[in-house]
C-alpha positions in Angstrom: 153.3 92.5 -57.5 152.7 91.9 -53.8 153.9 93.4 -50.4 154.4 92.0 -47.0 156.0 93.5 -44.6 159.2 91.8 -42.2 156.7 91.6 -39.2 153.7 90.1 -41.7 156.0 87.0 -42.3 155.7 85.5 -38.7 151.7 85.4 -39.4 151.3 85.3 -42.8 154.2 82.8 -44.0 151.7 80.1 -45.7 150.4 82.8 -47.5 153.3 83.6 -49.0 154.2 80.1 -50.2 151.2 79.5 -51.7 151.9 82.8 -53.6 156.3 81.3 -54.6 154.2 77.9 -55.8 151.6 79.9 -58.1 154.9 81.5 -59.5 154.2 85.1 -58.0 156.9 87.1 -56.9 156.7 89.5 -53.2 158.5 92.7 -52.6 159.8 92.8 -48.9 159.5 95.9 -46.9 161.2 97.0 -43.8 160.3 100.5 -42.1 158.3 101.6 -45.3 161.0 101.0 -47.5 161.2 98.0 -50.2 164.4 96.3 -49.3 164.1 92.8 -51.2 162.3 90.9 -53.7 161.2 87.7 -52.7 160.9 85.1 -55.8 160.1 81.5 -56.3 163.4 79.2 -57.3 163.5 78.2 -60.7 163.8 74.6 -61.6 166.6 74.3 -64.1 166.5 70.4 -65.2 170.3 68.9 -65.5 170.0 67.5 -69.1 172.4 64.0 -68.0 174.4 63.5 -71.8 177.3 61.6 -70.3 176.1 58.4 -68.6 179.5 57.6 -67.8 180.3 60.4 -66.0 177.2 60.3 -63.8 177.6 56.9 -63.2 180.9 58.0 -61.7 179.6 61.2 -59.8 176.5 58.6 -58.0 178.9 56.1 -57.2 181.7 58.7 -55.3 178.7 59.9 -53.1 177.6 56.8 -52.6 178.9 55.3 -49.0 181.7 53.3 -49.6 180.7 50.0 -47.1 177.0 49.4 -46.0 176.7 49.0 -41.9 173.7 46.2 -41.3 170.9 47.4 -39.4 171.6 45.1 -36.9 175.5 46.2 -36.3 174.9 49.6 -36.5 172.0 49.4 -33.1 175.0 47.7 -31.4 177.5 50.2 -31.9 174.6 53.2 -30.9 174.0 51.1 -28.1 177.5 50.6 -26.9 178.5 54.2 -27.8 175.8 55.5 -25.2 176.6 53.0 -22.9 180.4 54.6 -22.9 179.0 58.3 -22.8 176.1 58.3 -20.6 176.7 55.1 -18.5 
């Protein structure tokens, strides 16, 4: 197991992800005590069995009425316009 200190993560922050993607784990120290354990996240794959039911959960988050591109620069525009002048 590693240390770093709360000051040695301003300087040596890519250090420490390249330690979280090889899967290693860092204990955090503040004034010479160990006060955390930092760890990498664990991927936990959602195993989809209803298709149904995801179907329904991507189209609710899905927006209900697409704005063209062209529209939605017109309403920015004219939204400034009424803000800024």
């Amino acid at each position: 197991m590693q240390y770093i200190t709360t000051t040695e993560l301003r300087t040596q922050s890519s250090e420490l992800v390249e330690i979280l993607k090889q899967g290693g784990s860092v204990s955090l120290i503040h004034r010479s005590k160990v006060i955390g354990k930092i760890e990498p996240a664990q991927k936990n794959p959602i195993a989809i069995t209803d298709i149904k039911a995801f179907r329904k959960a991507l189209a609710e988050i899905q927006p209900k009425k697409l704005i063209p591109r062209k529209d939605r620069d017109r309403v920015y525009r004219q939204r400034l316009m009424e803000k800024y002048g």
